[in-house]
Gaussian input, Z-matrix of N, CA and C with variables (Angstrom, degrees):
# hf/3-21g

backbone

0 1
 N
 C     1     B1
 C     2     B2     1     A1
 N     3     B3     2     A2     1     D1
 C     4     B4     3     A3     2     D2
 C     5     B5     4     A4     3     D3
 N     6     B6     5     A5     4     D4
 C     7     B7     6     A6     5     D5
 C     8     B8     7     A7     6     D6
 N     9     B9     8     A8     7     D7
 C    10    B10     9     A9     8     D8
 C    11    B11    10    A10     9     D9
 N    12    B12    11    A11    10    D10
 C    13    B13    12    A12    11    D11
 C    14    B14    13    A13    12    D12
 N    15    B15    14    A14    13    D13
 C    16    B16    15    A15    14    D14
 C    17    B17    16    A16    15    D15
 N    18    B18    17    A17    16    D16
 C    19    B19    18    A18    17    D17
 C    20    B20    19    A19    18    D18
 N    21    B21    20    A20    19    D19
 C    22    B22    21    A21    20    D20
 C    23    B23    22    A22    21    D21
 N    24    B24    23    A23    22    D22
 C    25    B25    24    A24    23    D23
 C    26    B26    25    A25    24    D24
 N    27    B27    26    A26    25    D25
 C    28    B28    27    A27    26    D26
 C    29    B29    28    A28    27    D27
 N    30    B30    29    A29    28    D28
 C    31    B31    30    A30    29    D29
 C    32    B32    31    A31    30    D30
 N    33    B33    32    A32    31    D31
 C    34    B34    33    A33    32    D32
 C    35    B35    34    A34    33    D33
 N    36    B36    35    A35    34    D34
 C    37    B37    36    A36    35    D35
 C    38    B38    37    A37    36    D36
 N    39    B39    38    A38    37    D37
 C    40    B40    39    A39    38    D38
 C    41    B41    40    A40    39    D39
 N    42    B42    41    A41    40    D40
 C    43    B43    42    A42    41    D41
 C    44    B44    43    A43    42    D42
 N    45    B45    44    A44    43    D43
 C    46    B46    45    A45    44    D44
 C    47    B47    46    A46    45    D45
 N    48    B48    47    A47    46    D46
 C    49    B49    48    A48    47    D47
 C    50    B50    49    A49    48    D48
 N    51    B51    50    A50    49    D49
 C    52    B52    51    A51    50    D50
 C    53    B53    52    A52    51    D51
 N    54    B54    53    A53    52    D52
 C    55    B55    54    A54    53    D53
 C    56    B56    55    A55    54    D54
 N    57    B57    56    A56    55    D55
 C    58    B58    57    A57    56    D56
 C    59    B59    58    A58    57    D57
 N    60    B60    59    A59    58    D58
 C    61    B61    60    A60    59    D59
 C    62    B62    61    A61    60    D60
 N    63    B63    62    A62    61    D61
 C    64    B64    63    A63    62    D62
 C    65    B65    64    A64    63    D63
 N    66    B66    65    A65    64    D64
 C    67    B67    66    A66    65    D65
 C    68    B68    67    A67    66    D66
 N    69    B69    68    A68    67    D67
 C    70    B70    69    A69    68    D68
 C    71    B71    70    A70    69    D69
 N    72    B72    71    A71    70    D70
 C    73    B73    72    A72    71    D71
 C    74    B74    73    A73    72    D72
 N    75    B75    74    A74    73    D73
 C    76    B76    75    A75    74    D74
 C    77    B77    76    A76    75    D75
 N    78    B78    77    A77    76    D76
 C    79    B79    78    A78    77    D77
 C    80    B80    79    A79    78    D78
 N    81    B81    80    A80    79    D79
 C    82    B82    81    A81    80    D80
 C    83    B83    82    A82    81    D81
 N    84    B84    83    A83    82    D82
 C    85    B85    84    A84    83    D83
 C    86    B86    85    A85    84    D84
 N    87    B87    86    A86    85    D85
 C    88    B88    87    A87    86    D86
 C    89    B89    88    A88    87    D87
 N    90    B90    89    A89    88    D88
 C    91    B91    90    A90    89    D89
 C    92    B92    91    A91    90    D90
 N    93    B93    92    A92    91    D91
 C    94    B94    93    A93    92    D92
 C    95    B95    94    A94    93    D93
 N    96    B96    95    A95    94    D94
 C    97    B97    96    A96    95    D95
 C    98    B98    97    A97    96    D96
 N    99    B99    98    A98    97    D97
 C   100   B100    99    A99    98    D98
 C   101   B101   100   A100    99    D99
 N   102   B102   101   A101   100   D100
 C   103   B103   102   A102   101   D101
 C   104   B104   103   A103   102   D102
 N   105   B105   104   A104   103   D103
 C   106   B106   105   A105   104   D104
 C   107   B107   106   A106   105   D105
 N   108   B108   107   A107   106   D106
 C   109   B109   108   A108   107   D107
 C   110   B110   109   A109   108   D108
 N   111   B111   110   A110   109   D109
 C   112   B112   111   A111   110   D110
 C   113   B113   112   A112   111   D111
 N   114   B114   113   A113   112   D112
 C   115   B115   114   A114   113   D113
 C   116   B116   115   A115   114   D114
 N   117   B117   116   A116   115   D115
 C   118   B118   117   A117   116   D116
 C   119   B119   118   A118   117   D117
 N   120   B120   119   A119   118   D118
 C   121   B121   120   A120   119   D119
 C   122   B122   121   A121   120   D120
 N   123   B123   122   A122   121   D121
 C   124   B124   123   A123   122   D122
 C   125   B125   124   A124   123   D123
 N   126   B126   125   A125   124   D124
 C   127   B127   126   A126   125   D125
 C   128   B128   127   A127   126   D126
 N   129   B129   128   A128   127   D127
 C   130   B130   129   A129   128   D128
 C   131   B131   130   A130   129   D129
 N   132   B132   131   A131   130   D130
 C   133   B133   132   A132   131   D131
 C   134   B134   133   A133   132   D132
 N   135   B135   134   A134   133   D133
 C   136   B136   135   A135   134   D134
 C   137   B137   136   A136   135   D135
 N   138   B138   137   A137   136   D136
 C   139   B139   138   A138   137   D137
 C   140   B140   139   A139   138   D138
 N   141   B141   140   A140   139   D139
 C   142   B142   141   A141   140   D140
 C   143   B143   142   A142   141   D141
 N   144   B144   143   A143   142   D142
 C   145   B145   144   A144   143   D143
 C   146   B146   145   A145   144   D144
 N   147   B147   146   A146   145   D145
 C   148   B148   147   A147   146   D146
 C   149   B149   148   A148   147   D147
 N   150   B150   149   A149   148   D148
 C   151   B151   150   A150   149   D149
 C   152   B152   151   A151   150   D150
 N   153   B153   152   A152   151   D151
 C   154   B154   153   A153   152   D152
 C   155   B155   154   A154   153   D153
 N   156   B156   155   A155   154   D154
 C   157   B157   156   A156   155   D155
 C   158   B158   157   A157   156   D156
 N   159   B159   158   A158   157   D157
 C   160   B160   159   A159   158   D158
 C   161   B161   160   A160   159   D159
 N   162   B162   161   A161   160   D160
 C   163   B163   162   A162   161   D161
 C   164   B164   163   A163   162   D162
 N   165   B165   164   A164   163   D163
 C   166   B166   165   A165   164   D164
 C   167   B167   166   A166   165   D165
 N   168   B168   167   A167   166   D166
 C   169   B169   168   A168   167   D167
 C   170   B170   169   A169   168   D168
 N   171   B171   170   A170   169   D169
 C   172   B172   171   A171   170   D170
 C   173   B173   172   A172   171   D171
 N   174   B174   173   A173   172   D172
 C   175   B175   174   A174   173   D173
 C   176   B176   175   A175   174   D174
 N   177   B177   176   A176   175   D175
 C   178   B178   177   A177   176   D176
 C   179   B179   178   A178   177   D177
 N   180   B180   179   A179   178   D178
 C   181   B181   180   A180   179   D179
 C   182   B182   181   A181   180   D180
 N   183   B183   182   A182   181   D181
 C   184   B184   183   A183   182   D182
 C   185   B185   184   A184   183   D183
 N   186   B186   185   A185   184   D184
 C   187   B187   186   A186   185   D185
 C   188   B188   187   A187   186   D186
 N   189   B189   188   A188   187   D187
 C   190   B190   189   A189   188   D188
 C   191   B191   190   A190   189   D189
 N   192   B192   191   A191   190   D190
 C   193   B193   192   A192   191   D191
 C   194   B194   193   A193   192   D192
 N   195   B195   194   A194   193   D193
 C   196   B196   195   A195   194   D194
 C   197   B197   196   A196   195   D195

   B1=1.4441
   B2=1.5211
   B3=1.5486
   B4=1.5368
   B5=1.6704
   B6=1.5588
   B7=1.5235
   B8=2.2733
   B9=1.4756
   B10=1.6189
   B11=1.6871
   B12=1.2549
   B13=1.1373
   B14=1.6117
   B15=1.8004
   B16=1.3311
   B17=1.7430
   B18=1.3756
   B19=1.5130
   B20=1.8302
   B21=1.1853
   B22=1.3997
   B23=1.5257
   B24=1.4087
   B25=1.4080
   B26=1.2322
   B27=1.5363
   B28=1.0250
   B29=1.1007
   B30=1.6180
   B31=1.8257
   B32=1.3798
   B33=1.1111
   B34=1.5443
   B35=1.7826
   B36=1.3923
   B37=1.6941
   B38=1.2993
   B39=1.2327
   B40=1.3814
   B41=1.7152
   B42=1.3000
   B43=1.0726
   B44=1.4140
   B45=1.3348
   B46=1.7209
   B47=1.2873
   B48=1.5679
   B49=1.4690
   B50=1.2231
   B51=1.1368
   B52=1.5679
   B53=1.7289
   B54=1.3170
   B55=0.9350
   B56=2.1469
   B57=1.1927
   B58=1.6835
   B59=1.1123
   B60=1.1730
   B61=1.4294
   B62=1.5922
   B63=1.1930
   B64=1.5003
   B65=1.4607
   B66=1.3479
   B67=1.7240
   B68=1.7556
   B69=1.0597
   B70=1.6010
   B71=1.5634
   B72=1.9613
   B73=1.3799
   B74=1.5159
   B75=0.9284
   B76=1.5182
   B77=1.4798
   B78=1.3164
   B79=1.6234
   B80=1.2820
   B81=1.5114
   B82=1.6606
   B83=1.7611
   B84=1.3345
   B85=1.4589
   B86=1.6688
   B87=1.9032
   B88=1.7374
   B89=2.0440
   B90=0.7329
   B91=1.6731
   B92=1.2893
   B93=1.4175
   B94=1.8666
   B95=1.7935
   B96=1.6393
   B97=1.7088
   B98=1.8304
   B99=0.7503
   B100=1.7666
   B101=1.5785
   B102=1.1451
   B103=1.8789
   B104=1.6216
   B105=1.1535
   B106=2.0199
   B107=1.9810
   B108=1.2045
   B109=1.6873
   B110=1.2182
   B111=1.6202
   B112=1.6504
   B113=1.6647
   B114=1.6621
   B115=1.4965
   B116=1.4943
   B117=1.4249
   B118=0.8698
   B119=1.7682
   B120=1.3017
   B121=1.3626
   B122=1.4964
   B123=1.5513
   B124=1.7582
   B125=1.3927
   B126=1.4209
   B127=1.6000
   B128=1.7958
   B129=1.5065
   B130=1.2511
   B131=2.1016
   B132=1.6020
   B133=1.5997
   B134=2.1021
   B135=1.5354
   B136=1.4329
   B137=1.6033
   B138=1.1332
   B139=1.7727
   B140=1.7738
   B141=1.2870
   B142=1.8357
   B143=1.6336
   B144=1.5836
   B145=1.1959
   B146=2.0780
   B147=1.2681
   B148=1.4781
   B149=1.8377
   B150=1.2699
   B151=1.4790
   B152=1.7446
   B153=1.3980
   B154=1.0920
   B155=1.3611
   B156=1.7705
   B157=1.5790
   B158=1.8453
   B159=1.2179
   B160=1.5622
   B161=1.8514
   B162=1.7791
   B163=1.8252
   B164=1.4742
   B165=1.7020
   B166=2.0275
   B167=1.2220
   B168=1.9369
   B169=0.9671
   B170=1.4960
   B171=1.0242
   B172=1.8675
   B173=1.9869
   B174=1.7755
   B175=1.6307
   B176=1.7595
   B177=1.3641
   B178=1.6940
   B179=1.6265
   B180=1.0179
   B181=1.8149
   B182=1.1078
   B183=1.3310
   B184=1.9208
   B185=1.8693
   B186=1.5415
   B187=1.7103
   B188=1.9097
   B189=1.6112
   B190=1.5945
   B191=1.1464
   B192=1.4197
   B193=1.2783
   B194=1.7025
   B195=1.2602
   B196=0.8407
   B197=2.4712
   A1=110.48
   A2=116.18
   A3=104.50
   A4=106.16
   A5=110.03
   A6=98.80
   A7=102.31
   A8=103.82
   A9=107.92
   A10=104.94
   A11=136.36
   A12=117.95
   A13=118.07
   A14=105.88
   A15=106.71
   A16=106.57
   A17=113.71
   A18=107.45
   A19=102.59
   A20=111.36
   A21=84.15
   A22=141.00
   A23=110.24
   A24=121.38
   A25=92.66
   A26=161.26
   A27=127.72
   A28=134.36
   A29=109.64
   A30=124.51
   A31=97.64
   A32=121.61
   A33=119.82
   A34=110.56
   A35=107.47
   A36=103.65
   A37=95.33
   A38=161.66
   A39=150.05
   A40=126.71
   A41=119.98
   A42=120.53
   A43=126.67
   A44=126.92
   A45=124.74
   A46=100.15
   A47=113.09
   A48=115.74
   A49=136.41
   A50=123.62
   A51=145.86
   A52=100.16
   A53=134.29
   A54=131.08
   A55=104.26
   A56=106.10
   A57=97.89
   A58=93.16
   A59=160.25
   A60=154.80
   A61=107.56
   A62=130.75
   A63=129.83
   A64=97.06
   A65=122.02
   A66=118.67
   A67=87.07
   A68=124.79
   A69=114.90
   A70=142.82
   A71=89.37
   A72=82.86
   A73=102.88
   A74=145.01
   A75=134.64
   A76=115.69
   A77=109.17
   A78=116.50
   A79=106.57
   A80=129.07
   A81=115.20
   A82=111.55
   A83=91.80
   A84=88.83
   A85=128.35
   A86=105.42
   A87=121.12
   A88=69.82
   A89=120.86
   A90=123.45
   A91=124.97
   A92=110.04
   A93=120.13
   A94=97.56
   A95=102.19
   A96=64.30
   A97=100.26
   A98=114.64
   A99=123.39
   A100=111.57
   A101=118.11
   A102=132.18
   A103=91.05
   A104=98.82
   A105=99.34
   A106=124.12
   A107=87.16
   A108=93.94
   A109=109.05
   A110=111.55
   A111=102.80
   A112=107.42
   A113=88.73
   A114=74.92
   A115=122.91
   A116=107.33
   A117=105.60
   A118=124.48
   A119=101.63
   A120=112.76
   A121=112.16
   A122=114.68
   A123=86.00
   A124=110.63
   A125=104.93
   A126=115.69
   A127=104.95
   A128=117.75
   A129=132.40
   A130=100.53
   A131=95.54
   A132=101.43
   A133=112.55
   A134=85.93
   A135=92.63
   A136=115.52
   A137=93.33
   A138=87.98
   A139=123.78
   A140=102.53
   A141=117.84
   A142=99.43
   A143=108.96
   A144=106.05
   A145=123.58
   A146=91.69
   A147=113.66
   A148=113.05
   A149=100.25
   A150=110.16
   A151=95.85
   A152=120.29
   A153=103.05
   A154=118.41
   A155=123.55
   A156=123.56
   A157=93.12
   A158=110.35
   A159=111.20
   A160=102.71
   A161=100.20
   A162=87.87
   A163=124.59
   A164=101.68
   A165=91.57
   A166=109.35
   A167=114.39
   A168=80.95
   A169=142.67
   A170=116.37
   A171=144.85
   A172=93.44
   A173=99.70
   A174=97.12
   A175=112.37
   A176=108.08
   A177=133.83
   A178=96.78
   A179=103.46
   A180=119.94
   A181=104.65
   A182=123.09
   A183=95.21
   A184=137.91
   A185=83.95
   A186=89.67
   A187=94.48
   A188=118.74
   A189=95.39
   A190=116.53
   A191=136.86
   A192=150.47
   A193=94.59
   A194=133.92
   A195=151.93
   A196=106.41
   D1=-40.17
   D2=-178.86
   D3=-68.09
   D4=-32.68
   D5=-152.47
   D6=-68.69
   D7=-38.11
   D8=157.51
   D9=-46.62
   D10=-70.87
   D11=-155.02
   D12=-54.26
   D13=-49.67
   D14=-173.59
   D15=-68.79
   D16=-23.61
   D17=175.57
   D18=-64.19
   D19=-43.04
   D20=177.08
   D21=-96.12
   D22=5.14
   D23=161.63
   D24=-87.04
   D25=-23.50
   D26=158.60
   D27=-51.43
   D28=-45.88
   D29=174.71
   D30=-49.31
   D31=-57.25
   D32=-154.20
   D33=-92.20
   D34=5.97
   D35=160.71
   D36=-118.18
   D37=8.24
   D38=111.39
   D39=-39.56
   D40=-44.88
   D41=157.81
   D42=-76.10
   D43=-3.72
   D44=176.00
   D45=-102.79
   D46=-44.47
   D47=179.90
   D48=-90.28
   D49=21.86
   D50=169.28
   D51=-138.96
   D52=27.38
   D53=142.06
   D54=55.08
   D55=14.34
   D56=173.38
   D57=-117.49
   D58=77.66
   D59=88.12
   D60=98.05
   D61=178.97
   D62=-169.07
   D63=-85.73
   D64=-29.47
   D65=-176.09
   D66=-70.98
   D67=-60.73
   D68=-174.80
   D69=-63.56
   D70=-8.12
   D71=147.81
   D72=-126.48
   D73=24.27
   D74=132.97
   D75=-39.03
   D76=-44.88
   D77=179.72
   D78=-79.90
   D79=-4.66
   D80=173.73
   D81=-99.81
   D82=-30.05
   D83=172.13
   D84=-80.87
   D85=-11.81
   D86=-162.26
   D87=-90.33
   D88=-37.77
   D89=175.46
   D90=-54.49
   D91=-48.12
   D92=174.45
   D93=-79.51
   D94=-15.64
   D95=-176.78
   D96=-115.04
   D97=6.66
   D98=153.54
   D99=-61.33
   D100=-54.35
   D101=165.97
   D102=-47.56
   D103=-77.08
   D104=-174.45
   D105=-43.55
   D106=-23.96
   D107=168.02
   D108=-82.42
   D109=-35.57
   D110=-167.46
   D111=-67.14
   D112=-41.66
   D113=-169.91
   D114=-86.90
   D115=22.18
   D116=173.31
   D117=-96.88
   D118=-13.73
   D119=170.31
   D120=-92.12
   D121=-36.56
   D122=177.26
   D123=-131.35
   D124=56.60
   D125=156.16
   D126=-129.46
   D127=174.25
   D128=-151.98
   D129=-105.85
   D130=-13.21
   D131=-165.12
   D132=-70.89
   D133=137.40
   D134=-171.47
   D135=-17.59
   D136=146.38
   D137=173.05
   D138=-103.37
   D139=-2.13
   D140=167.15
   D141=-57.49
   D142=-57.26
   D143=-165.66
   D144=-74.40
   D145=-10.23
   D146=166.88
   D147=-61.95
   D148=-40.34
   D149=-160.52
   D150=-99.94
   D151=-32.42
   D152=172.02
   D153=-77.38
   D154=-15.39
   D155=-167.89
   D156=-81.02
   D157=-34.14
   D158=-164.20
   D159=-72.39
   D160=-48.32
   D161=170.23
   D162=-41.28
   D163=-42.36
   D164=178.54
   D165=-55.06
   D166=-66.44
   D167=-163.82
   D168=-97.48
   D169=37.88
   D170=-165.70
   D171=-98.78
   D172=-24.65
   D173=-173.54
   D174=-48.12
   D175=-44.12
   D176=-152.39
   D177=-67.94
   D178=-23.56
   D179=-170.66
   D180=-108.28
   D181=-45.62
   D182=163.22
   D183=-84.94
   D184=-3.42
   D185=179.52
   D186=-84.89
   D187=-10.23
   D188=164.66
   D189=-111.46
   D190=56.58
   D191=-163.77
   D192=-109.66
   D193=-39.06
   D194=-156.22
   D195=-29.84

């Protein structure tokens, strides 16, 4: 429950406070977690912490699924 909440007050103070809209940070976070796949395939770093960095930020995108 916390890791949804802070994922989505993050989405939504990135999108009010950088003034690009929920499509514009949809595209910063569909971005951090494209980086997070990469490195997740061709680097050696734990992979717990892969899956927990991608739940945050994947949170912002499923609390607007609605």
């Amino acid at each position: 429950m916390f890791s949804q909440t802070l994922g989505t007050a993050l989405g939504d103070w990135v999108a009010e406070t950088h003034d690009m809209g929920y499509v514009g940070a949809g595209a910063v976070f569909g971005g951090l977690l494209l980086v997070t796949a990469l490195l997740y395939y061709f680097t050696s770093i734990s992979r717990v912490i892969f899956v927990l960095g991608s739940l945050h930020l994947d949170s912002p995108a499923r609390s607007r699924r609605r």
